[in-house]
DRENVOZA-726549 format. One record per atom (N, C-alpha, C, O): atom name; residue number from 1; x, y, z. Coordinates in pm, 1 decimal. Example, Ala and Ser with C-alpha at 12.3 -4.5 7.8 and 13.67 -1.06 7.14 Angstrom:
# DRENVOZA-726549
ATOM atom   n        u        v        w
ATOM    N   1   1319.0   -569.0    780.0
ATOM   CA   1   1230.0   -450.0    780.0
ATOM    C   1   1320.0   -330.0    780.0
ATOM    O   1   1423.6   -331.9    846.5
ATOM    N   2   1285.0   -225.0    708.0
ATOM   CA   2   1367.0   -106.0    714.0
ATOM    C   2   1290.0      3.0    787.0
ATOM    O   2   1340.9    113.8    803.9
# end
This chain:
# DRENVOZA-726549
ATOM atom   n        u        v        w
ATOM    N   1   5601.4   9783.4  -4117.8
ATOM   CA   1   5496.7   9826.1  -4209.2
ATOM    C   1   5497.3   9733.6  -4331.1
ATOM    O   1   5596.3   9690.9  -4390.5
ATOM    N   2   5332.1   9704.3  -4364.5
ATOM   CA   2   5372.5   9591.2  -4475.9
ATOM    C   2   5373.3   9720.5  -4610.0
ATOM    O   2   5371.0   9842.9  -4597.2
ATOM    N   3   5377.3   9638.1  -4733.6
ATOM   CA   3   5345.4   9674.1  -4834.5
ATOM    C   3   5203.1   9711.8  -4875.0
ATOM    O   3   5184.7   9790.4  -4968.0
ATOM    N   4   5133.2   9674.1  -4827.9
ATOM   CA   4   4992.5   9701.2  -4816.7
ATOM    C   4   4954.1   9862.3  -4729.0
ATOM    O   4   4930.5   9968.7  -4786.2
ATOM    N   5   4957.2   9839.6  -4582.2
ATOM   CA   5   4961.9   9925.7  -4544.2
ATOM    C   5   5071.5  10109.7  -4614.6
ATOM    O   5   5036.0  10227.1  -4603.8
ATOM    N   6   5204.1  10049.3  -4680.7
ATOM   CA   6   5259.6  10110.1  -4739.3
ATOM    C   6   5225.5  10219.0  -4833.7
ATOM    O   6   5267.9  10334.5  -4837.4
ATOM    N   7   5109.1  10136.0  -4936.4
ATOM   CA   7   5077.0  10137.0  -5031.6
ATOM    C   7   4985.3  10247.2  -5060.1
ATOM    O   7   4979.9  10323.5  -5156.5
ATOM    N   8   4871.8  10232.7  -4890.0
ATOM   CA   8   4748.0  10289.0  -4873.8
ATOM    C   8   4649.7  10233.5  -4841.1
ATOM    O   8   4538.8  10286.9  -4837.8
ATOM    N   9   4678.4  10097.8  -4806.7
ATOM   CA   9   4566.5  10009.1  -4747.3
ATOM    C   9   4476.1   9986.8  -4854.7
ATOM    O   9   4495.1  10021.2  -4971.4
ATOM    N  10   4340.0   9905.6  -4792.5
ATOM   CA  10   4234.7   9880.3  -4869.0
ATOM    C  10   4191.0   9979.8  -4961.9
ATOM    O  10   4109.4   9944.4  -5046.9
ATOM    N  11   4232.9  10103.3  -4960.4
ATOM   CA  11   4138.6  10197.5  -5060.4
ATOM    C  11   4215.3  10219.5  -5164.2
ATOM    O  11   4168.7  10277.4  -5262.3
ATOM    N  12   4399.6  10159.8  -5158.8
ATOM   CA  12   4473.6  10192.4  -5264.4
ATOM    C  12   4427.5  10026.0  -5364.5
ATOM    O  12   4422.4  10015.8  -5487.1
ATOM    N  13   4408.6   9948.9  -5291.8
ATOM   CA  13   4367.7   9815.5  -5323.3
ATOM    C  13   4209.5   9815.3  -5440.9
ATOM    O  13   4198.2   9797.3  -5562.1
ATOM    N  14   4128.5   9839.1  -5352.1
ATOM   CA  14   3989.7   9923.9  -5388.7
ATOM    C  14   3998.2   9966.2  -5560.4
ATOM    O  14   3932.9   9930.1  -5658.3
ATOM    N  15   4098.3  10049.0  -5543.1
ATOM   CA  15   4066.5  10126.1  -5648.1
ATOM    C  15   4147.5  10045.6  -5748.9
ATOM    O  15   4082.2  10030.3  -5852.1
ATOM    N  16   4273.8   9986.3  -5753.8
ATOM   CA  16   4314.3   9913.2  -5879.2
ATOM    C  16   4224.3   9799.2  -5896.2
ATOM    O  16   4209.3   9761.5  -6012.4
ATOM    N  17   4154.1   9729.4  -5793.6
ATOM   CA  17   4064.2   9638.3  -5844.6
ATOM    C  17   3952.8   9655.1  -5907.2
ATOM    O  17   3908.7   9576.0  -5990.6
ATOM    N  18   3888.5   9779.4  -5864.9
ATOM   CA  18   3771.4   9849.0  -5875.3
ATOM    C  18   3811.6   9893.9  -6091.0
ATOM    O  18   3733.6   9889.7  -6186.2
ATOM    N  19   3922.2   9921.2  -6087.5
ATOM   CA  19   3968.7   9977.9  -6240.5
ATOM    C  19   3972.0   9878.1  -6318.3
ATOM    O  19   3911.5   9878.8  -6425.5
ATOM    N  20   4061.3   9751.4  -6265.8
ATOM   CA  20   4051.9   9625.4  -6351.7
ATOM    C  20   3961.4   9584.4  -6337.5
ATOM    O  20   3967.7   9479.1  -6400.8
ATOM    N  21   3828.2   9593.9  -6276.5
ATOM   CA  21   3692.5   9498.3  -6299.4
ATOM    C  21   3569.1   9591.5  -6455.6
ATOM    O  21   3496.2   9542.9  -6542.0
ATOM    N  22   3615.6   9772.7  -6408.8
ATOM   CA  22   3570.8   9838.8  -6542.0
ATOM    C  22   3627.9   9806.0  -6685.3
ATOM    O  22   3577.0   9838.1  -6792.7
ATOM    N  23   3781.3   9712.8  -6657.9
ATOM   CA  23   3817.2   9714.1  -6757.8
ATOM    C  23   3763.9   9533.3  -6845.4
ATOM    O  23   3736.4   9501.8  -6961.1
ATOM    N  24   3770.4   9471.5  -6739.0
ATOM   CA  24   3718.0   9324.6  -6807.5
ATOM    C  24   3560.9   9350.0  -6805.5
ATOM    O  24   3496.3   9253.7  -6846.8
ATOM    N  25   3484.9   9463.6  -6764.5
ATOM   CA  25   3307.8   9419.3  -6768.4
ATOM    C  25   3335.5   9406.8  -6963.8
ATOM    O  25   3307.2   9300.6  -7019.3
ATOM    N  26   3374.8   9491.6  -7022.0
ATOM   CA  26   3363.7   9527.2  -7161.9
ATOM    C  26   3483.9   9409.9  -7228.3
ATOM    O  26   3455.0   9370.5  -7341.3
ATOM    N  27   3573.8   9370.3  -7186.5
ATOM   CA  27   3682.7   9292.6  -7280.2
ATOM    C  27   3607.9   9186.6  -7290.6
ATOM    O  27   3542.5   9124.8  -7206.7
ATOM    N  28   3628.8   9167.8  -7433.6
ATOM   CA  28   3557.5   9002.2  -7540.1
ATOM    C  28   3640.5   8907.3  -7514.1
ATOM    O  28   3587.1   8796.6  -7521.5
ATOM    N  29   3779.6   8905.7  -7479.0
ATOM   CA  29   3858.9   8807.2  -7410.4
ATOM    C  29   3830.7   8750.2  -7296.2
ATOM    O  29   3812.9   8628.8  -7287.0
ATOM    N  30   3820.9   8863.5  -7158.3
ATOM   CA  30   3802.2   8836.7  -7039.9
ATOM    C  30   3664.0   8824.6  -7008.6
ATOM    O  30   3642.9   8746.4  -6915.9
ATOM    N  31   3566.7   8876.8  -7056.7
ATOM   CA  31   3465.0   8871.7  -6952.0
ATOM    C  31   3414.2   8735.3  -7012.9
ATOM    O  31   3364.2   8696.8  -6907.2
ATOM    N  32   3393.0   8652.5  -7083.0
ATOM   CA  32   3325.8   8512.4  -7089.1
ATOM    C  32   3415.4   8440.6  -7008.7
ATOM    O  32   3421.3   8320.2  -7034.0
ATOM    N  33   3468.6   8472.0  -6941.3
ATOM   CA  33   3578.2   8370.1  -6820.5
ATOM    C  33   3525.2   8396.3  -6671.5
ATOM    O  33   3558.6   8341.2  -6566.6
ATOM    N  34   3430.2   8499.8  -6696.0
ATOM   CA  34   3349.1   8502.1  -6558.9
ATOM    C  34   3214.9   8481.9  -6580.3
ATOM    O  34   3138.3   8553.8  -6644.5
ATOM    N  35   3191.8   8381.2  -6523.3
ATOM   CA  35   2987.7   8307.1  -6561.6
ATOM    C  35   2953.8   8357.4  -6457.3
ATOM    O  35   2892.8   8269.6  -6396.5
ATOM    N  36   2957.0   8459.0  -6391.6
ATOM   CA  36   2846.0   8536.5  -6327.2
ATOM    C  36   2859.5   8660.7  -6369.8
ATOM    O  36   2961.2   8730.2  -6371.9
ATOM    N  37   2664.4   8705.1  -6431.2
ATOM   CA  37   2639.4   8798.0  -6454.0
ATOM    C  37   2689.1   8903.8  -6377.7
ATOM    O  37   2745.5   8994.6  -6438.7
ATOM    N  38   2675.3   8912.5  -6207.5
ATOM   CA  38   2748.5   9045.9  -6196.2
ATOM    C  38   2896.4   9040.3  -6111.2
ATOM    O  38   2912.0   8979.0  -6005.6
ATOM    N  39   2982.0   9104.7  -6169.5
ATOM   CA  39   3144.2   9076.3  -6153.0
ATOM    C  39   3152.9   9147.4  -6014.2
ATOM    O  39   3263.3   9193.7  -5985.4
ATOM    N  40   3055.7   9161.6  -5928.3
ATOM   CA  40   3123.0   9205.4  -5804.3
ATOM    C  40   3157.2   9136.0  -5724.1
ATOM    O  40   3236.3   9179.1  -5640.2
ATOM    N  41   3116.9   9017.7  -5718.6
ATOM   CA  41   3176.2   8883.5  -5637.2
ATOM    C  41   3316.8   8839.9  -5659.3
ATOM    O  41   3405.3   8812.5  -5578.3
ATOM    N  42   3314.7   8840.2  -5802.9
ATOM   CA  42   3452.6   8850.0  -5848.1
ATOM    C  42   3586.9   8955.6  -5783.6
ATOM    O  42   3692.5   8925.7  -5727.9
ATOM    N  43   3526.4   9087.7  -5820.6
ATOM   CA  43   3606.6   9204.0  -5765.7
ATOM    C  43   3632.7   9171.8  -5581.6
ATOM    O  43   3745.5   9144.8  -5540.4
ATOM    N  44   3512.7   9180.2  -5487.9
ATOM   CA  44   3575.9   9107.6  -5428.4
ATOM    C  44   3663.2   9059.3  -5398.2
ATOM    O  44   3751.2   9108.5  -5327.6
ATOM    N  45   3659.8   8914.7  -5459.6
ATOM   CA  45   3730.1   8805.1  -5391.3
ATOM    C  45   3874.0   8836.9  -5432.3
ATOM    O  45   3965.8   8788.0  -5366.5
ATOM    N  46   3913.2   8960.1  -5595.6
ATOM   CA  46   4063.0   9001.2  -5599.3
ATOM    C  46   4073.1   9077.7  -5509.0
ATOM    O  46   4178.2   9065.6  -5446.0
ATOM    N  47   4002.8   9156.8  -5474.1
ATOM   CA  47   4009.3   9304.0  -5370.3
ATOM    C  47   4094.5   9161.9  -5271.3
ATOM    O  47   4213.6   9135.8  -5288.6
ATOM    N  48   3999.0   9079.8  -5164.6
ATOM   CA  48   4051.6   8986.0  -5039.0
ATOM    C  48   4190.5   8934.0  -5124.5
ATOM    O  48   4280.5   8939.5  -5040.7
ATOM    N  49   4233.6   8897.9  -5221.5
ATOM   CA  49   4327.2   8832.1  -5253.2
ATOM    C  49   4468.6   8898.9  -5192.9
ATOM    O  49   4546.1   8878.3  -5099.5
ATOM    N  50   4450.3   9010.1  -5326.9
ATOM   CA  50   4569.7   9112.2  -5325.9
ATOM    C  50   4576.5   9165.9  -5192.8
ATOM    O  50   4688.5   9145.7  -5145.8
ATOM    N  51   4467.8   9251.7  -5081.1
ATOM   CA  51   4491.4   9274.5  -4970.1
ATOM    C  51   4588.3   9159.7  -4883.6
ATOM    O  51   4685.5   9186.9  -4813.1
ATOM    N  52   4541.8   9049.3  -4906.2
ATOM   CA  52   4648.6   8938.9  -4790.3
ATOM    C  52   4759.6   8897.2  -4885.7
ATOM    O  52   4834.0   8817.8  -4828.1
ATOM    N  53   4788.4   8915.9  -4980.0
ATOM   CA  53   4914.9   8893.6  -5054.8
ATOM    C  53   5028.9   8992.5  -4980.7
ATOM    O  53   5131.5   8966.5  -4917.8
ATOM    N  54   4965.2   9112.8  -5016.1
ATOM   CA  54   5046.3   9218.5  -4930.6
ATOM    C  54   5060.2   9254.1  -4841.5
ATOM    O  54   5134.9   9349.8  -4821.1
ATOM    N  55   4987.6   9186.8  -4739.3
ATOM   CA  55   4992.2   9183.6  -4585.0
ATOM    C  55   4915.3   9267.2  -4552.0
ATOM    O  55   4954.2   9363.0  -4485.3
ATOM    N  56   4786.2   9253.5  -4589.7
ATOM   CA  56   4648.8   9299.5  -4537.1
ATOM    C  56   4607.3   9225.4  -4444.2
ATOM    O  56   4680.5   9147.6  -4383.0
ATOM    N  57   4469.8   9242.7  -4420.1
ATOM   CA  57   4406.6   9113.9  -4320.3
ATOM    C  57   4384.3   8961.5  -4447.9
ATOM    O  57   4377.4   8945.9  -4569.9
ATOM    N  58   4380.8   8888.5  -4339.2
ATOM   CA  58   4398.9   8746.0  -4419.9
ATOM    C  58   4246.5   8686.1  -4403.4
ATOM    O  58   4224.1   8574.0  -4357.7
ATOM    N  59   4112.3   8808.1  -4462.1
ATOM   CA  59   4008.3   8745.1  -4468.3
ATOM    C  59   3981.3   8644.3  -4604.5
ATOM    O  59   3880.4   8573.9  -4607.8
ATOM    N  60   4075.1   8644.1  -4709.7
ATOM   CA  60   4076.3   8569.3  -4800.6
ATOM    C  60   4061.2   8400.5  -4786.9
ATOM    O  60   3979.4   8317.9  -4827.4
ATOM    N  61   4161.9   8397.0  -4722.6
ATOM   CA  61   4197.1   8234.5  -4662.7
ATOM    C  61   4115.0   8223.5  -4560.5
ATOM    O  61   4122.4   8110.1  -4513.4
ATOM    N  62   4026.9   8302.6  -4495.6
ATOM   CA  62   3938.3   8311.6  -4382.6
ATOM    C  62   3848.5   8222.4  -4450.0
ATOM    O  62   3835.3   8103.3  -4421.7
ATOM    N  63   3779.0   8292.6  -4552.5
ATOM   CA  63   3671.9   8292.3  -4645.1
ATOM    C  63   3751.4   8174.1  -4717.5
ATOM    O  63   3750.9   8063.4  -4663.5
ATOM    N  64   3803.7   8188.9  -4809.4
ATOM   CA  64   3829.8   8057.5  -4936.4
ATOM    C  64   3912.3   7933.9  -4893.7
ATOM    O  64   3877.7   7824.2  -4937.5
ATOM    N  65   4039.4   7945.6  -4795.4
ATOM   CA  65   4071.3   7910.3  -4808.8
ATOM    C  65   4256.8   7929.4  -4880.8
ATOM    O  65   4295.3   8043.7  -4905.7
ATOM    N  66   4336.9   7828.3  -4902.1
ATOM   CA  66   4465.9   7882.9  -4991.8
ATOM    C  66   4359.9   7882.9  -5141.5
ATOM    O  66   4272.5   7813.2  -5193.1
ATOM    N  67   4452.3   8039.8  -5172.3
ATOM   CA  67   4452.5   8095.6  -5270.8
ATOM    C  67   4455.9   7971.2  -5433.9
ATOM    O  67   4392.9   7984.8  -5538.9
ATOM    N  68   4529.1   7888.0  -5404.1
ATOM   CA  68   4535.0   7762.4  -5530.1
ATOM    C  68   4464.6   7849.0  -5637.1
ATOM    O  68   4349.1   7853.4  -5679.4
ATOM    N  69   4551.2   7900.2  -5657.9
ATOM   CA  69   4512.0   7980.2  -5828.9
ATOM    C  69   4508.0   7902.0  -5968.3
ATOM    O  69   4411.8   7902.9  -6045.1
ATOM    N  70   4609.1   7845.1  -5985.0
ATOM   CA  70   4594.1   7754.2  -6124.9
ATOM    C  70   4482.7   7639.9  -6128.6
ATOM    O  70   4449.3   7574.1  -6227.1
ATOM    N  71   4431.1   7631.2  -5993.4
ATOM   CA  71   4362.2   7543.1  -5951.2
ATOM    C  71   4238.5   7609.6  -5978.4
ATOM    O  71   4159.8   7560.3  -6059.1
ATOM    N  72   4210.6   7730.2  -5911.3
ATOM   CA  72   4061.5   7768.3  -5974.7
ATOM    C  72   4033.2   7867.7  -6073.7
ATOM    O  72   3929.3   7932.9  -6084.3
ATOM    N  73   4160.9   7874.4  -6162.7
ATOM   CA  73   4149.6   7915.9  -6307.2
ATOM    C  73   4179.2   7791.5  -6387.2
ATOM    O  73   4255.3   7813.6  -6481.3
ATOM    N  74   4145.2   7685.1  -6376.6
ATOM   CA  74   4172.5   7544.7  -6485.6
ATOM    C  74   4052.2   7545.9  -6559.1
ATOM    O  74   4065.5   7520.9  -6678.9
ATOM    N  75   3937.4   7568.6  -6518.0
ATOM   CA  75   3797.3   7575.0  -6627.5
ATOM    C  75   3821.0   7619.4  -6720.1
ATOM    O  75   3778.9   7566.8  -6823.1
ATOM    N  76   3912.7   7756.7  -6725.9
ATOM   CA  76   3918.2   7847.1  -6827.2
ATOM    C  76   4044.7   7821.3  -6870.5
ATOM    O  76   4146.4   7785.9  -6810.8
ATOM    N  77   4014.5   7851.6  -7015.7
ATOM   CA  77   4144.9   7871.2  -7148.6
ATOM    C  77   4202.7   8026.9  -7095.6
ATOM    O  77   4155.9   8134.0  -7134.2
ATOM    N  78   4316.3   8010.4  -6997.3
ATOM   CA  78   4404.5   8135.6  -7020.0
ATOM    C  78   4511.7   8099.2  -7112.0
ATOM    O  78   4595.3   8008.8  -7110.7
ATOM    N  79   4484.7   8199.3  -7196.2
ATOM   CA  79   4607.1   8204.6  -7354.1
ATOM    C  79   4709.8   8296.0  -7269.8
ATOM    O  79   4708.4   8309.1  -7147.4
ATOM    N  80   4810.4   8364.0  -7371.9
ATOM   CA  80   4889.6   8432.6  -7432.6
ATOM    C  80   4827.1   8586.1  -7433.6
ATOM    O  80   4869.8   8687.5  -7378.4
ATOM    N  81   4740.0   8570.9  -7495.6
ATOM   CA  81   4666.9   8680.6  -7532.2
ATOM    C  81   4533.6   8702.3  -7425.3
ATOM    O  81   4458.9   8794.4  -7458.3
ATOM    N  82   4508.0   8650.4  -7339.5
ATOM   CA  82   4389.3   8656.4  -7231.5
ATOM    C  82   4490.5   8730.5  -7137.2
ATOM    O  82   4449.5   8826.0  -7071.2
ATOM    N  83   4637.2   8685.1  -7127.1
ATOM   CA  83   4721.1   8754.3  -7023.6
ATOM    C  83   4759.4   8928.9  -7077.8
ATOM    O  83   4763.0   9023.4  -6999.0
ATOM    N  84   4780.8   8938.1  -7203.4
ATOM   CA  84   4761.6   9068.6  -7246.0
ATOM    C  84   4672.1   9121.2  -7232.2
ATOM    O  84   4694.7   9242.2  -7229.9
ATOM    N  85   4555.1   9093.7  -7218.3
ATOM   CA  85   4398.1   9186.8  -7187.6
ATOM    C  85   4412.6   9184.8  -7058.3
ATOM    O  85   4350.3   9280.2  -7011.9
ATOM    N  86   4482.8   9101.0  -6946.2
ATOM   CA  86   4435.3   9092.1  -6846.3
ATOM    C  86   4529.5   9193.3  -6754.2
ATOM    O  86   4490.7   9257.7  -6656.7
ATOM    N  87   4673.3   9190.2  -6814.8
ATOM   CA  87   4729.8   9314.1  -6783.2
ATOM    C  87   4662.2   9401.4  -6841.1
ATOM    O  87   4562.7   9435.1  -6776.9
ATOM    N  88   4680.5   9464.9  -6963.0
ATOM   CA  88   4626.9   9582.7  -6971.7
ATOM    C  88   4556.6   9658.3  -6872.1
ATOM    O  88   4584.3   9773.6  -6839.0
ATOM    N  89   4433.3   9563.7  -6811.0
ATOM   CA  89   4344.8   9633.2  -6739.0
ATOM    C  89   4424.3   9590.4  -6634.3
ATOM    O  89   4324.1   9581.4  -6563.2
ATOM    N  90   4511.7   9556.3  -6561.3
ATOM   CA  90   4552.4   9588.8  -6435.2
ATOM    C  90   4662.8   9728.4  -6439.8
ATOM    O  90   4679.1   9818.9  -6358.0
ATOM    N  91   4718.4   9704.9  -6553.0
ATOM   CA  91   4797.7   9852.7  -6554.8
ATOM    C  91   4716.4   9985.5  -6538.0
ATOM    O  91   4754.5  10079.5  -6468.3
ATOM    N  92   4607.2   9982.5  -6605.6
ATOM   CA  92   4484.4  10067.8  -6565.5
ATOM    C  92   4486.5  10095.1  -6458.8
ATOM    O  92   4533.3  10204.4  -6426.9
ATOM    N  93   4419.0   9974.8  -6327.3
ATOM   CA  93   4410.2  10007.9  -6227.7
ATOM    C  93   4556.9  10052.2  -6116.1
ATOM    O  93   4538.9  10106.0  -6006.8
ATOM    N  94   4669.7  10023.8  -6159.7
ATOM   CA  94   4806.4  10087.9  -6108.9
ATOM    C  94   4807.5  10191.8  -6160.5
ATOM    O  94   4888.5  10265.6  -6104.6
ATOM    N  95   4743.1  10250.8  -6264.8
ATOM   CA  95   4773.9  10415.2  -6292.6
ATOM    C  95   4647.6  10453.0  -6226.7
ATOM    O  95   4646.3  10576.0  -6231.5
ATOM    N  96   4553.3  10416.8  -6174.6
ATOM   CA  96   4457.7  10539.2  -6160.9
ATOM    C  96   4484.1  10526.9  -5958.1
ATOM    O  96   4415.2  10583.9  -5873.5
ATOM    N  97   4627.5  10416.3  -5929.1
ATOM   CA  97   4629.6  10398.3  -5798.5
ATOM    C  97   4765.6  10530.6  -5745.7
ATOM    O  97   4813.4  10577.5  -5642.4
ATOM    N  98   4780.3  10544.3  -5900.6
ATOM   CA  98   4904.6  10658.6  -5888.9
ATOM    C  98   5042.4  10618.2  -5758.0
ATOM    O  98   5101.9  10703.7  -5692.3
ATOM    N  99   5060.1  10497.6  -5751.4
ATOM   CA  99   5207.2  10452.8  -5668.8
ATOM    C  99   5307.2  10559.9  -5683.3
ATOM    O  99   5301.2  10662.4  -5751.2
ATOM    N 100   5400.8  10515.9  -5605.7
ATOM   CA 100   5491.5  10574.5  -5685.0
ATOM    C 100   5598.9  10461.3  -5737.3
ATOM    O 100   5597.2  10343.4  -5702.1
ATOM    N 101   5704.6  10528.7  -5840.2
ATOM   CA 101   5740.7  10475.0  -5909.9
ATOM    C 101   5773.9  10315.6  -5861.8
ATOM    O 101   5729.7  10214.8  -5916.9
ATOM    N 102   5866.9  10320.7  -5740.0
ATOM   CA 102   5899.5  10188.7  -5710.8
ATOM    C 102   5809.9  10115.6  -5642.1
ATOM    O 102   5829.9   9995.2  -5625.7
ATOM    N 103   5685.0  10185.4  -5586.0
ATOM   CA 103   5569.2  10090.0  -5499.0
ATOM    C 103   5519.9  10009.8  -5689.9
ATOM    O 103   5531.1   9895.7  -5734.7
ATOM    N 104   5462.2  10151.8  -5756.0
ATOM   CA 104   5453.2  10095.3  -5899.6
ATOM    C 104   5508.1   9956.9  -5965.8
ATOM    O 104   5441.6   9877.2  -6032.0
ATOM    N 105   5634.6   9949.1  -5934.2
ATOM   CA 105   5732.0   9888.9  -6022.1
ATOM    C 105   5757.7   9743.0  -5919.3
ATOM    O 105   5855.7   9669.5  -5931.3
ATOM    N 106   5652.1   9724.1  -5824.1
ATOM   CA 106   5724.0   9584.3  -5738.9
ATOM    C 106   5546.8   9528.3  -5706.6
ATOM    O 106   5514.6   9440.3  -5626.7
ATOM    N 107   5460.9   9602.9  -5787.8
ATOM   CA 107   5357.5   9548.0  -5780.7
ATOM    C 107   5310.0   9491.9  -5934.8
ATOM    O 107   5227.4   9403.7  -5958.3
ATOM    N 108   5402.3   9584.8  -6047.2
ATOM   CA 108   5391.4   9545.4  -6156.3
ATOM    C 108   5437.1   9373.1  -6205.6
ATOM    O 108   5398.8   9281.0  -6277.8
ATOM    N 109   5549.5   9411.6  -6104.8
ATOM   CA 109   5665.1   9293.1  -6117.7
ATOM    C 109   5567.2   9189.4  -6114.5
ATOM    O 109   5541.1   9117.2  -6210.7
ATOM    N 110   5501.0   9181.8  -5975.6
ATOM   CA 110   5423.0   9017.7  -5948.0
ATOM    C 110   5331.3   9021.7  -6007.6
ATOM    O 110   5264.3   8918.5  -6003.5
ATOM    N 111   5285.8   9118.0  -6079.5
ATOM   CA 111   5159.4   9065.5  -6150.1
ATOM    C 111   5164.6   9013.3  -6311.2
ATOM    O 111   5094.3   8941.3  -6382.1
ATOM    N 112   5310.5   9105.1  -6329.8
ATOM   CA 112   5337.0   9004.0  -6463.3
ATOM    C 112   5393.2   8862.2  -6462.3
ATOM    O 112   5396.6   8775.2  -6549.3
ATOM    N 113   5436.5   8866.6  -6334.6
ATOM   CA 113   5500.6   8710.7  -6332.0
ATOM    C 113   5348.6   8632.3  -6288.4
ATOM    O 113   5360.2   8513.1  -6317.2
ATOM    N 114   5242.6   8654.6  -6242.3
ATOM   CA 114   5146.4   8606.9  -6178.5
ATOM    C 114   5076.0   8576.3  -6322.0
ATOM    O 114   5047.4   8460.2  -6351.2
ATOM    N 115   5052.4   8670.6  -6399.5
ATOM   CA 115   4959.3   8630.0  -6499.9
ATOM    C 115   5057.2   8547.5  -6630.4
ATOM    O 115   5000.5   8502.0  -6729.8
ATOM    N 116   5151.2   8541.5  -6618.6
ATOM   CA 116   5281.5   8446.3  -6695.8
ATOM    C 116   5210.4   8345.6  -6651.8
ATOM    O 116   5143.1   8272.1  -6724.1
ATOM    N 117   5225.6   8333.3  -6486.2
ATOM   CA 117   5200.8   8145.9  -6447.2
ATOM    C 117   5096.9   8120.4  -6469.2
ATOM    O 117   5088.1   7997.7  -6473.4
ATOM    N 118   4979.6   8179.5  -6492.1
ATOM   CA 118   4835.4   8167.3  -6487.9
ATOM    C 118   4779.2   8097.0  -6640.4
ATOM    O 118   4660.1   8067.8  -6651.7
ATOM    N 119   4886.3   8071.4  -6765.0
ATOM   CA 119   4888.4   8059.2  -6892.6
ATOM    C 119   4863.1   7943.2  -6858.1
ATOM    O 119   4921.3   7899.1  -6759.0
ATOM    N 120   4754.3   7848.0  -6941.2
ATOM   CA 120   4707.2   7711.5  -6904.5
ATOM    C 120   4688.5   7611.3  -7041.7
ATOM    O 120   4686.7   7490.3  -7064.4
ATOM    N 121   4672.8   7767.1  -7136.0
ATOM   CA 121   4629.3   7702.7  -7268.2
ATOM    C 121   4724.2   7759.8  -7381.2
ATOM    O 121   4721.7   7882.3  -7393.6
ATOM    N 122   4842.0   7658.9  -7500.2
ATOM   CA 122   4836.3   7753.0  -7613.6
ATOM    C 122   4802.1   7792.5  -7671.1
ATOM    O 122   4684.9   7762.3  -7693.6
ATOM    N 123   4861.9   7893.7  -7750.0
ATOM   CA 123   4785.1   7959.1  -7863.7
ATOM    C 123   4720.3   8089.6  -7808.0
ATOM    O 123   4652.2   8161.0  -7881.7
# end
């Protein structure tokens, strides 16, 4: 059994992405880092991400390709402080996914180390 399936599959997925996309439509940090008017393409393509990270189906890389993240966040100035807004709203979507503590605590893990590496710009 992966972690995915573990977790709750696509609908436990669904919904933390679905929470972090309510939370960047409104953030003055995050949302000028997405130039399309509507962020569901976006949501998306995290929904396909995180599903094959965790051993979902691997329509991500179907569709995009490798993931090369620093690669297609280089347009944008991720600060210090873009990674604090950007958790925030993923912690959002891990509480409204209600884990439990240790599914919680090993999805938290990679996403703070994920949005650490994702820092491109100081200041």
């Amino acid at each position: 059994m992966t972690f995915y399936d573990e977790i709750g599959g696509a609908e436990t997925i669904r919904t933390i992405v679905h929470t972090f996309y309510v939370g960047v439509a409104t953030d003055p940090v995050l949302r000028p880092m997405y130039p399309e008017a509507d962020l569901g393409p976006a949501e998306e393509r995290f929904f396909l991400f995180l599903s094959q990270y965790w051993g979902g189906p691997t329509t991500y890389s179907q569709q995009r390709g490798h993931p090369r993240l620093r690669m297609r966040h280089a347009p944008f100035a991720v600060t210090a402080e873009a990674r604090e807004h950007w958790l925030t709203h993923f912690r959002a979507g891990l509480d409204a996914a209600a884990l439990s503590p240790e599914q919680d605590a090993q999805f938290w893990d990679y996403v703070t180390h994920a949005a650490t590496f994702m820092i491109n710009t100081p200041g």
